[in-house]
C-alpha positions in Angstrom: 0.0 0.0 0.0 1.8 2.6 -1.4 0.1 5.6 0.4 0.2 4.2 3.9 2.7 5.7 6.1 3.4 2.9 8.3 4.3 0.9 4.9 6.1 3.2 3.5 8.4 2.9 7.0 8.7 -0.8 6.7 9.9 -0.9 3.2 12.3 1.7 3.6 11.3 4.3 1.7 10.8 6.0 4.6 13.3 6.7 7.4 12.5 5.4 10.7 14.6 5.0 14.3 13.7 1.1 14.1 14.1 -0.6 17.9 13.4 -4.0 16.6 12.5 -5.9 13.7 11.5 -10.1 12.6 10.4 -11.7 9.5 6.9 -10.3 10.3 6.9 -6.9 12.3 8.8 -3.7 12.4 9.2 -1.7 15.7 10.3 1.7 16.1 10.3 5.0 17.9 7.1 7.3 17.5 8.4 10.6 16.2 5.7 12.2 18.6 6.4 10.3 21.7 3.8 10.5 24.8 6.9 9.5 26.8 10.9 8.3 26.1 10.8 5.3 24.6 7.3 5.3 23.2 7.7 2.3 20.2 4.9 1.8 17.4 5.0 -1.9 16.5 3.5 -2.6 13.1 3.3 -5.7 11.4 4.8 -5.6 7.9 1.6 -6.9 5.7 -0.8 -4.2 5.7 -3.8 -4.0 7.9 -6.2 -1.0 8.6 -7.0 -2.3 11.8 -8.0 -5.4 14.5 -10.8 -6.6 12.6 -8.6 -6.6 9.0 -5.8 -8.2 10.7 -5.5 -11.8 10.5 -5.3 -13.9 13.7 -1.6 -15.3 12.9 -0.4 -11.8 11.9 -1.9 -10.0 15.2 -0.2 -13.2 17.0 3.1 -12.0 15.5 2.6 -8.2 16.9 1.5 -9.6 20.0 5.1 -11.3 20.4 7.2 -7.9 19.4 5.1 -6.1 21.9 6.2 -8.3 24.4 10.1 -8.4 23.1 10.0 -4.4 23.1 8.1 -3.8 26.4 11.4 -6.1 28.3 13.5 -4.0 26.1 12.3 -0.9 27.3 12.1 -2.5 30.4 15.3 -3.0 30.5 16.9 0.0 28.8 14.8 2.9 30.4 13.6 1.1 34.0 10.0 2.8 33.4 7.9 2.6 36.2 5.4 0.5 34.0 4.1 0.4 30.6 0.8 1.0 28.8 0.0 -1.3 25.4 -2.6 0.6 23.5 -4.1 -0.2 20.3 -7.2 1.7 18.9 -9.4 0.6 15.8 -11.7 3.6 14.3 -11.3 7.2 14.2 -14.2 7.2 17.1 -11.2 5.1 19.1 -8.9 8.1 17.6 -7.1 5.5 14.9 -5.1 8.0 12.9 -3.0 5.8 10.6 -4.8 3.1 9.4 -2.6 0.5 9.5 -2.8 -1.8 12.6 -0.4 -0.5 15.2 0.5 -0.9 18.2 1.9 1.2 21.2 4.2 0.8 23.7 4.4 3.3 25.9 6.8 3.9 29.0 5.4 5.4 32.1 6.9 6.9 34.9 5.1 8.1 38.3 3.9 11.8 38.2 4.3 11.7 34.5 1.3 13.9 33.0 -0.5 11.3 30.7 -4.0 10.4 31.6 -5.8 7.4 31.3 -8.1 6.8 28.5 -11.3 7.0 30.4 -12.5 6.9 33.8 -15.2 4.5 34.4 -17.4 3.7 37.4 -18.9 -0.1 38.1 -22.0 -0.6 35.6 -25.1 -2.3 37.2 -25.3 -6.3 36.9 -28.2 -6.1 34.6 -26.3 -3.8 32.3 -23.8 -6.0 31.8 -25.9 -9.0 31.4 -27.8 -7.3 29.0 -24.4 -7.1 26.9 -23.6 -11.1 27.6 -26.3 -11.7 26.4 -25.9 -9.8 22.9 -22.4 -10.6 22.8 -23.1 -14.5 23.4 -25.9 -14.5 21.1 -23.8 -13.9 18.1 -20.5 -16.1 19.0 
């Protein structure tokens, strides 16, 4: 996909600070990080996003996540880590090839969690088991 920007990076015709890199996934530093360290891991077929990516392929991602979180683990001793994927522009997907982030966090840094949420009644959420189980 010529016009994709993530594609673009993982053939080279775009430059890129790459942390890692296998047979089946590219990983490298987000030139906009939320923190030091902050790695995009994209898988080098293109997807637009989790429900475009095959199973095998998001398996692949899945396992450079993992190798760049101990990297970073290892290399910056963050405080923790946040893994954050969205699908959608309502999820606030801007480049529509399936990406992942892996993000280094350190207390008192000043990112914000994604939502706050408060416990949903038990009928609410049976109501959704029940639409959810009705369709699997």
């Amino acid at each position: 996909m010529t016009t994709c920007v993530f594609c673009q990076i993982v053939s080279g015709r775009l430059p890129s600070h790459r942390v890692l890199e296998d047979d089946h996934t590219v990983a490298f530093l987000d030139i906009a990080p939320a923190s030091e360290g902050h790695t995009l891991v994209v898988p080098r077929e293109h997807a637009r996003d989790i429900w475009e990516i095959s199973e095998a392929t998001h398996g692949h991602v899945a396992r450079m996540v993992h190798r760049v979180a101990a990297l970073l683990n290892t290399a910056l001793a963050p405080d923790g880590v946040n893994i954050v994927h969205s699908t959608g522009e309502a999820a606030s997907q801007e480049v529509f090839h399936f990406h992942a982030h892996v993000v280094p966090r350190r207390h008192g840094d000043s990112l914000h969690p994604m939502w706050n949420s408060r416990p949903a009644p038990g009928q609410d959420l049976e109501q959704v088991l029940a639409r959810v189980t009705a369709v699997r």
